[in-house]
VODREN-237767 format. One record per residue: x, y, z of N, C-alpha, C in turn; residue in three letters. Coordinates in steps of 0.1 Angstrom, whole numbers, plus 5000, padded with zeros to 4 digits. Last residue first. Example, Ala and Ser with C-alpha at 12.3 -4.5 7.8 and 13.67 -1.06 7.14 Angstrom:
<nodes>
512849785071513749895071512950005079SER513249435078512349555078513249675078ALA
</nodes>
This chain:
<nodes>
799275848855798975968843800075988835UNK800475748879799975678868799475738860UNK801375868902799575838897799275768890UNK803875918895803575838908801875818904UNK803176098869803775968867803875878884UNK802476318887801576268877801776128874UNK804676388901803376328911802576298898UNK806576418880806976348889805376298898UNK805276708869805576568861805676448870UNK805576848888804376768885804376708879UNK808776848891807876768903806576788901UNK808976988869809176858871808676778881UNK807877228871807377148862807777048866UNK807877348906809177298895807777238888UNK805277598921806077448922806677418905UNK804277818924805877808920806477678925UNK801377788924802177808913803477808910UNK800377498945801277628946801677648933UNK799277238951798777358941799177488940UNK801177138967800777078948799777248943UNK800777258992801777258980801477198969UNK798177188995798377328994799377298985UNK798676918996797276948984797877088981UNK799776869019800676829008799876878997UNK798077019039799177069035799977059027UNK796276849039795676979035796977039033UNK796976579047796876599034796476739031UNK800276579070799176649065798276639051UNK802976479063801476399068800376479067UNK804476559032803776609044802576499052UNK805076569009804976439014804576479030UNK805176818999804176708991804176638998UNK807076949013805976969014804876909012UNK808976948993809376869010808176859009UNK808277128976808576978971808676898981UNK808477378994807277298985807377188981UNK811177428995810377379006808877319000UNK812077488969812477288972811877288991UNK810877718964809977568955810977478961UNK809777858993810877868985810177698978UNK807178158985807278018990808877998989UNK805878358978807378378980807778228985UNK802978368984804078378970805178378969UNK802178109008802478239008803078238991UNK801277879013799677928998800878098999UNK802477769031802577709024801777789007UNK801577879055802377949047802877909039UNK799177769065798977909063800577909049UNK799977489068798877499053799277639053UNK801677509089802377479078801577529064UNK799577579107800677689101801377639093UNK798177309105797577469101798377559099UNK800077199118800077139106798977239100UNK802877249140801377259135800777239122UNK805677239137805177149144803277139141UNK807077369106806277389121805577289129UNK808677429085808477309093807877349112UNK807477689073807277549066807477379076UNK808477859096807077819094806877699086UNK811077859087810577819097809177729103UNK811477919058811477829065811177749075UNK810078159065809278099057809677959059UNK811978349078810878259087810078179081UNK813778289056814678209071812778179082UNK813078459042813278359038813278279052UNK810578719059811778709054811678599050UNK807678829041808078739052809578719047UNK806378999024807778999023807878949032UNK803879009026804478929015805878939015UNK802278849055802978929054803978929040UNK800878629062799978719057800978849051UNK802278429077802778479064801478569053UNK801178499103802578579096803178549084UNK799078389114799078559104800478589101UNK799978139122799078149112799178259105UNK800778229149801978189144801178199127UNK798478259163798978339162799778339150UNK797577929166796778029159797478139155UNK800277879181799877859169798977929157UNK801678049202800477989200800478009186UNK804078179209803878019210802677959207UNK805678299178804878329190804278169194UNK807278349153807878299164807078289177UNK805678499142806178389134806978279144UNK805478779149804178639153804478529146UNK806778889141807678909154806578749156UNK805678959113807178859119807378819131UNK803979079121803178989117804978869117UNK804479339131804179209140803779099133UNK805779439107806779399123805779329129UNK803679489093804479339091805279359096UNK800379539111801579569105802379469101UNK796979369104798379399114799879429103UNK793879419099795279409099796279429105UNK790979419106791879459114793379439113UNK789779149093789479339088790379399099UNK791478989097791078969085790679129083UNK791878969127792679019118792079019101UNK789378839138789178979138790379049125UNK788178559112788978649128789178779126UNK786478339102786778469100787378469115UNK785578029100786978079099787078229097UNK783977909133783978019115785378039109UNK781677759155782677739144782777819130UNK780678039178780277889167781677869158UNK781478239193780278139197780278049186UNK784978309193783778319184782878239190UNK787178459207786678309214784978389204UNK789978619202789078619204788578469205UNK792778699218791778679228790478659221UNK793978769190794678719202793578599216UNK792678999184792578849178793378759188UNK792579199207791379169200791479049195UNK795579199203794979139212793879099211UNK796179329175796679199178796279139193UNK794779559177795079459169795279329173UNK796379669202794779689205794679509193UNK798679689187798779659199797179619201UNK797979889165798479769165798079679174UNK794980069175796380059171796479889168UNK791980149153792380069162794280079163UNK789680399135790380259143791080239155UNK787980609139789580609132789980479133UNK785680459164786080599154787780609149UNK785380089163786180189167786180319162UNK784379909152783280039148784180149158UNK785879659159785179659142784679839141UNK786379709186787579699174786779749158UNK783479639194784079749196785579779185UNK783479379187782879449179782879579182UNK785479229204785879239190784679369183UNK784279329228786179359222785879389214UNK782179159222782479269231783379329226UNK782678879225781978989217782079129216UNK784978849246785178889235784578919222UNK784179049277783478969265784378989252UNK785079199295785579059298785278959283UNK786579489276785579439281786079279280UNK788079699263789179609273787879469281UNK787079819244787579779238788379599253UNK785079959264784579829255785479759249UNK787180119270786380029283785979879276UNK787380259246788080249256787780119269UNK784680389243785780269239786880219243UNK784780579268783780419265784280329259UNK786580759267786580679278785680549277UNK785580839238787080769238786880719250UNK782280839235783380889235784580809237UNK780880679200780980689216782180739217UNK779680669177779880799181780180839197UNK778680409162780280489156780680629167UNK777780139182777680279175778680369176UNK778079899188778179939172777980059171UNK778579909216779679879210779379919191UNK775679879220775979959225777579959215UNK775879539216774979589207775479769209UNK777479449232777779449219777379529212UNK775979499258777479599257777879579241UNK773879349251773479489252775179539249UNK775479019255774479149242774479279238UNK775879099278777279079268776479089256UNK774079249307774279159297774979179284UNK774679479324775379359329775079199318UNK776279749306774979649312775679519315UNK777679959303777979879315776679799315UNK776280079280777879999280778379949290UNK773580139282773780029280775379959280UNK773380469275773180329291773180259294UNK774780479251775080549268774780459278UNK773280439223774080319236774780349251UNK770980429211770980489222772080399233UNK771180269190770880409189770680509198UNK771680049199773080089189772480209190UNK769479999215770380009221771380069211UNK767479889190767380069197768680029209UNK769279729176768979839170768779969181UNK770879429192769579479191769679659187UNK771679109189772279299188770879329182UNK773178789196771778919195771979059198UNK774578609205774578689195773578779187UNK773578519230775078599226774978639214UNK770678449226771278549233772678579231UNK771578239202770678389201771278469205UNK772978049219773378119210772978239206UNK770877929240771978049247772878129233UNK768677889219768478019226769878079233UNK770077609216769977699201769477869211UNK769877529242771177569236771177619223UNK767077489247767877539253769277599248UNK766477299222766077449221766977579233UNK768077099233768177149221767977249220UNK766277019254767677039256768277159241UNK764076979243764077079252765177139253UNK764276739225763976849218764076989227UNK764876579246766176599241765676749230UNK762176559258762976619265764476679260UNK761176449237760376579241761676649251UNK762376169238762076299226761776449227UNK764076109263763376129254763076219245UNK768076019268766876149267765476089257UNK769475819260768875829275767775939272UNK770775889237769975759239769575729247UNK772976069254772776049239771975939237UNK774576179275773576149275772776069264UNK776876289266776776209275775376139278UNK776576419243776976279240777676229250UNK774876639248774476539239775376389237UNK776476739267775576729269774476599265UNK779176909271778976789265777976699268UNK778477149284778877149269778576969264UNK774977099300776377129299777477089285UNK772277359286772777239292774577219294UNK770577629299771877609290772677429295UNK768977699323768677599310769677559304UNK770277929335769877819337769577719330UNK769778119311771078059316771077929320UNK767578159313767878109297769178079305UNK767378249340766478169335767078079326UNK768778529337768978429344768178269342UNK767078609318768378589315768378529326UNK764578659333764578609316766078509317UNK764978859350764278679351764678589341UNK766279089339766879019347766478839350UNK763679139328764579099319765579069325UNK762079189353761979069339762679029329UNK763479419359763779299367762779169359UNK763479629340764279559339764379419349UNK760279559314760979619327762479509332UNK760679599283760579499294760979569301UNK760679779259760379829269759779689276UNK762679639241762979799246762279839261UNK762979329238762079419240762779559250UNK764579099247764979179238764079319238UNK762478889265764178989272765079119262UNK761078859245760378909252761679039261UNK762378689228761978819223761378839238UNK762978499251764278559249763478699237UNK760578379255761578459263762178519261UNK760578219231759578319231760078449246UNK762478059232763078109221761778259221UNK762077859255763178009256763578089245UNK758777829261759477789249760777899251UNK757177859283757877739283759177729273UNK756978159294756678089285757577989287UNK756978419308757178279317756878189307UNK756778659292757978639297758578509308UNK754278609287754878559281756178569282UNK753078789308752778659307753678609299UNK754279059302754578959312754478829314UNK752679089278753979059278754679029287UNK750179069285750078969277751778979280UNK750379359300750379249305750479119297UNK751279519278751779519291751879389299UNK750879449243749979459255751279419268UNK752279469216751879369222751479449236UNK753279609190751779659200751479569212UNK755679489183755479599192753679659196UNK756479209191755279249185755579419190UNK757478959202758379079196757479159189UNK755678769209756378839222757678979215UNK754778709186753278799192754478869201UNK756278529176756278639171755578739179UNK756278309197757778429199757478569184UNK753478229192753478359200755578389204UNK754378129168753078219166753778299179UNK756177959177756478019168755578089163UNK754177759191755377849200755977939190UNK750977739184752077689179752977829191UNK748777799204749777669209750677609197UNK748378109215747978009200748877889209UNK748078319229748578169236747678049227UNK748478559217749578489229749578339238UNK746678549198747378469196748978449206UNK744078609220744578539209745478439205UNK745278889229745378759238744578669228UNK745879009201746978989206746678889217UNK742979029192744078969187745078909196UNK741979189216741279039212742278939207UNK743379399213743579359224742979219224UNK745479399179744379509194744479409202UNK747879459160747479379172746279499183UNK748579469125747979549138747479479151UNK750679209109749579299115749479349124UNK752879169108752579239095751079319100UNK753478959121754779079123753979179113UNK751778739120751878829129752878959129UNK752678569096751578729092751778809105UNK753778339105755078469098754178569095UNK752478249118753478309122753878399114UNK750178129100750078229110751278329116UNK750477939080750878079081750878189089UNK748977779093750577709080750777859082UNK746277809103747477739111749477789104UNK744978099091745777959087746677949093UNK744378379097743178229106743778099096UNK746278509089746078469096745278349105UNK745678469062746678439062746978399081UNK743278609061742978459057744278439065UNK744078869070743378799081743178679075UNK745578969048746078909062745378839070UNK744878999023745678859024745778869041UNK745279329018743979239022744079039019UNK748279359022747379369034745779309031UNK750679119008748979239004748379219017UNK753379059028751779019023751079149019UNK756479149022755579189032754079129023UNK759378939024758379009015757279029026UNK763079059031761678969031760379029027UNK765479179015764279179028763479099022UNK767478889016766679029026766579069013UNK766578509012766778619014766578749023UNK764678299024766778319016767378399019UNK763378349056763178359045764578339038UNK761378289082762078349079762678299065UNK758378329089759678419094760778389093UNK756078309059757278239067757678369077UNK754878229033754378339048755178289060UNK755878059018755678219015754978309025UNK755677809032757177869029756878059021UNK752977819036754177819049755477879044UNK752277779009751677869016752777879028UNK753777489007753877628993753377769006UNK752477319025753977319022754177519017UNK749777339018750177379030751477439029UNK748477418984749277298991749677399003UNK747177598970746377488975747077398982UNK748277948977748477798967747777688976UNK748478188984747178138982747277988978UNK750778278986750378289000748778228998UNK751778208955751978138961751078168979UNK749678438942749778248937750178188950UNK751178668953749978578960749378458954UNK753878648939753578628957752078628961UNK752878748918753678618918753678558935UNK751878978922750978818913752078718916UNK753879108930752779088937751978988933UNK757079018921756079058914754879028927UNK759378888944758978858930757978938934UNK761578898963760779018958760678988948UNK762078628972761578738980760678828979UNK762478388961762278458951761578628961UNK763078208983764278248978763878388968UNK760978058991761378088998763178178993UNK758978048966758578158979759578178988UNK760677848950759978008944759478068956UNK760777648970761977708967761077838960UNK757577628965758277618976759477698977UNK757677518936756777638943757077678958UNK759177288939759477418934758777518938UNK757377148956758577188957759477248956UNK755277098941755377208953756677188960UNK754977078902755776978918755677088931UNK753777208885753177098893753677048908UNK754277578889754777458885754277358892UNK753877848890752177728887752977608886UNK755677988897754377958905753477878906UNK757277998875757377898884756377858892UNK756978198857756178088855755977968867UNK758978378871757478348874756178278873UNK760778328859760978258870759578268875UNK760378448833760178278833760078238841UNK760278688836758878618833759478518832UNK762978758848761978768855760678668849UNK765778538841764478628838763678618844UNK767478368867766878378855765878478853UNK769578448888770178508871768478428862UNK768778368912767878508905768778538895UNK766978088918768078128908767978288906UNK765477858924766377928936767378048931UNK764277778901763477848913764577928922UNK766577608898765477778889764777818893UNK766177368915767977498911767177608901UNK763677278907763877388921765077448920UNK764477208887763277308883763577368897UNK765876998895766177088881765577188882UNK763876828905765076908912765976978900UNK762276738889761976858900763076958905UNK762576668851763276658870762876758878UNK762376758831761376638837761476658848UNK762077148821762776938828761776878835UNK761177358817760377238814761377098817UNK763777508820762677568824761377428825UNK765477448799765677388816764677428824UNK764877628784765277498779765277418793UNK765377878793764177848786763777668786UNK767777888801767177898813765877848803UNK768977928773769677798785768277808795UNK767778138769767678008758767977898767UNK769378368777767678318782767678178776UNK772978288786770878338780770178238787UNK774778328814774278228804772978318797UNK776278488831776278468822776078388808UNK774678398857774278518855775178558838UNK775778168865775678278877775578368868UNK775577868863774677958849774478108858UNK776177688881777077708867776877858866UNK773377598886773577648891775277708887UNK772777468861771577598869772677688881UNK774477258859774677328851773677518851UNK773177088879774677188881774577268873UNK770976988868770977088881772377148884UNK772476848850771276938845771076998856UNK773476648863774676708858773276878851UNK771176548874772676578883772976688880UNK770076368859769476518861770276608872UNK771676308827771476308844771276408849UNK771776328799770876258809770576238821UNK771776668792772976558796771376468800UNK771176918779770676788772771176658779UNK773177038791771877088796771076978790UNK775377008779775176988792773776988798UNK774977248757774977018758774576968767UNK775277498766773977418763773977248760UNK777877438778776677458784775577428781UNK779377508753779177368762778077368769UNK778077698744777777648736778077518743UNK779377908767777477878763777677738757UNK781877798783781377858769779877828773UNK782477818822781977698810781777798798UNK782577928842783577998829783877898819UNK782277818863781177928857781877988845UNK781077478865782477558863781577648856UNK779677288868779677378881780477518873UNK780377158848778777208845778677328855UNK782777008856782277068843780877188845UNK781376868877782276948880782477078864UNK780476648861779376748871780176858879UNK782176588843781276628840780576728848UNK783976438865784276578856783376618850UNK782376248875782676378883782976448879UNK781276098859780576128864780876258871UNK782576088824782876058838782276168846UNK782576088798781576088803781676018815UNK784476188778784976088785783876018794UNK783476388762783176248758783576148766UNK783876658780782676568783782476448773UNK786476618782785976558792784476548792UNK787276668753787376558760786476508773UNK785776898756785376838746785676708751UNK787677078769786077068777785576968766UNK790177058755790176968766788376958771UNK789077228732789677098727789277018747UNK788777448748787177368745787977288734UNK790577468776790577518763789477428756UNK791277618808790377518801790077568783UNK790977768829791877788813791877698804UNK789777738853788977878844789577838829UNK789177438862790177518861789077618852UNK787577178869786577308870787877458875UNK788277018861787177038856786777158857UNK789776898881790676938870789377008867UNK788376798904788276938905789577048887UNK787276538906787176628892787376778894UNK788176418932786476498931786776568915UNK789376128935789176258940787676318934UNK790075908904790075968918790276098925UNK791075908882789875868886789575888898UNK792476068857792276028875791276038876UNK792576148829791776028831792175938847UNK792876458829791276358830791376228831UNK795576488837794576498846793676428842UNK796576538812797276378817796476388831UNK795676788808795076638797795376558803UNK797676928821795976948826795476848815UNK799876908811799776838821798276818824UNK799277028788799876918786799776808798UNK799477308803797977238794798577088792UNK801077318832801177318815800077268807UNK800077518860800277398852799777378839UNK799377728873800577698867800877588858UNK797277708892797677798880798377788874UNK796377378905797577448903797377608893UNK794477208911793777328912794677488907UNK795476958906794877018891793977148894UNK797076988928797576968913796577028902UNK795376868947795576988948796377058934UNK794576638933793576718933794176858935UNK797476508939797076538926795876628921UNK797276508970798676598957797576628947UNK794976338969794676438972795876608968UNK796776068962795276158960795276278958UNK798676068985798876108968797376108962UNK799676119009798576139005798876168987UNK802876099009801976059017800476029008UNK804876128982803376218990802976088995UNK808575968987806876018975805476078989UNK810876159001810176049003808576088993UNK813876338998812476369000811376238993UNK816576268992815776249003814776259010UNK816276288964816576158966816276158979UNK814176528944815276478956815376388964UNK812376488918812276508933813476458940UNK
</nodes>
């Protein structure tokens, strides 16, 4: 290492990013097992040679082992050890390991663990055989039989009415549910509905399955679970009037199907939304208030702000199939939802593409006819504002040329500055650039580029950043010697 470049800040975390390296000399990947620190991610390299998976499972350290067991390009033959392991840890990793290249034998053998939670990672599993996962039904603990209803979707009709029949509440709820692991979800033997229905534990999720006449439906529009009637308020038989009533519901999660409904008249669905607005608490809500709210009331607040999400992100089918009259609606739903259909003319996309919403934009961009230009590109991401925390952006499916992905190497916003070493010929001089960037997310971006330069990577190790000194350690075109060098700073 260069006399002016200072040892890693974060030396931990170097060395985890080290043993995620491709590059590194089998030689090196042994002077790995015995760090004791970090998470065992040496463990879970693909090149692993069954001399080194030998070692580490006699070393019988808790993390390389259970990191071991994760690793899906474990041998059978380790695999099945593992499966004999005493901890029911390392016996639930190994289920979940087991993505569909393990036998039957492995799943047979793990099929009978003591441990519940072993039995629920096989319940949640669809690499195991059909007749074994079915045995699951009768398993003692309803926890598994739980995971088996709520993941096993389209198991076998015997196998789905064990469970919409099982003697435990838990079991029965989670197989007559709304909502489920998986798609699609399973539809009940129509002669199961009316029990399924006159049970509290199940009622909700049968209402989407039955016929509503007029007894039924006022009924169950004012069952007093609120998750009975936001099903009854998306019902398509539901009744004219039962549906106005329930467009004043207390609960905004039963409003808001009501405001979704094709056929709400429009000044109810004007109430609606303004309404769910109103509610919307302010951003910092919860932790100004935080130990002042009671229960009932902070559960209110809550629900309020889980419904303004919905509404923004609710795309509704019969507007994609009739979106003409909906691309100037005055709700940022409907113009989304109108936005997915591939066959609007050029003055609408057009419109949609320039809309105040960047739901909006962006999902006009995504179903554009031919696509999108550059220019279009790079503002869609530019301007987009996601409702929740994600790392996807529009550039990911909307690529950008690599004149702008340079020209964005130099742009003042950071986020921006991010997509240019998406570009594999980034010149040298911007790679430099980028390597010392004031932002410590644009350093990580172009620090994972292939073209790296290796004595900017070696800077790199000592980075305040630990996501950025880990990136570099695990760059393949880092010098043997400077992993030699962070192994011996470790003590390896």
């Amino acid at each position: 290492m260069p006399d002016d470049v200072p040892p890693p800040v974060h030396l931990d975390e170097v060395v985890e990013g080290l043993a995620e390296n491709s590059a590194l000399p089998p030689e090196f990947v042994r002077r790995l097992l015995v760090h004791r620190r970090g998470h065992g991610g040496v463990a879970r390299r693909t090149d692993l040679s069954d001399g080194v998976i030998a070692e580490i499972i006699a070393l019988d350290d808790h993390r390389l082992i259970h990191a071991l067991a994760l690793n899906r390009r474990l041998p059978h033959a380790f695999r099945m050890t593992l499966a004999e392991h005493p901890d029911a840890t390392i016996r639930a990793a190994v289920v979940v390991g087991a993505d569909g290249g393990a036998p039957r034998e492995l799943f047979e053998r793990l099929l009978g663990d003591s441990d519940p939670g072993v039995r629920e990672y096989l319940a949640q599993s669809d690499h195991v055989p059909e007749d074994l996962r079915a045995r699951q039904a009768a398993d003692p603990e309803p926890r598994v039989r739980v995971a088996l209803a709520q993941w096993w979707t389209q198991a076998p009709e015997a196998v789905r009415r064990l469970l919409l029949t099982d003697r435990e509440n838990v079991v029965r709820a989670a197989a007559c549910a709304t909502y489920y692991r998986h798609l699609p979800h399973p539809v009940p033997p129509a002669d199961l509905l009316p029990a399924l229905l006159t049970d509290p534990v199940t009622r909700a999720g049968a209402v989407r399955h039955c016929t509503l006449d007029a007894v039924s439906a006022r009924r169950l529009a004012g069952d007093r679970d609120p998750e009975v009637r936001e099903e009854v308020a998306g019902h398509p038989d539901l009744p004219a009037l039962l549906r106005d009533d329930l467009a004043g519901d207390p609960v905004p999660q039963v409003r808001l199907r009501i405001f979704a409904r094709q056929d709400t008249p429009e000044p109810v669905r004007a109430a609606i939304h303004a309404r769910l607005l109103s509610e919307v608490p302010a951003r910092d809500w919860l932790s100004d208030h935080q130990g002042d709210l009671q229960e009932d009331a902070l559960e209110r607040q809550i629900m309020s702000e889980m419904a303004r999400l919905q509404l923004r992100t609710l795309r509704l089918p019969w507007v994609t199939a009739d979106p003409l009259p909906h691309v100037d609606s005055p709700y940022a739903c409907f113009r989304a939802s109108a936005a997915r259909s591939t066959g609007l003319p050029a003055p609408v996309v057009a419109r949609l593409l320039g809309d105040e919403d960047s739901s909006v934009r962006t999902t006009m961009a995504l179903h554009a006819p031919g696509g999108i230009d550059a220019a279009t590109a790079e503002r869609i991401d530019r301007t987009y504002r996601p409702e929740k925390k994600t790392r996807w952006r529009p550039a990911d499916d909307l690529p950008l040329p690599a004149d702008v992905l340079r020209r964005l190497a130099t742009d003042p916003d950071p986020r921006m500055r991010q997509l240019a070493p998406r570009d594999p010929s980034l010149p040298a001089e911007l790679l430099h650039r980028l390597a010392a960037d004031p932002d410590a997310t644009v350093r990580q971006a172009v620090v994972a580029h292939p073209r790296f330069p290796p004595l900017a990577l070696v800077r790199l190790l000592a980075d305040p950043s630990d996501r950025v000194a880990a990136a570099a350690a695990a760059h393949p075109g880092l010098p043997h010697a400077h992993m030699d060098r962070i192994l011996t700073l470790a003590g390896l």
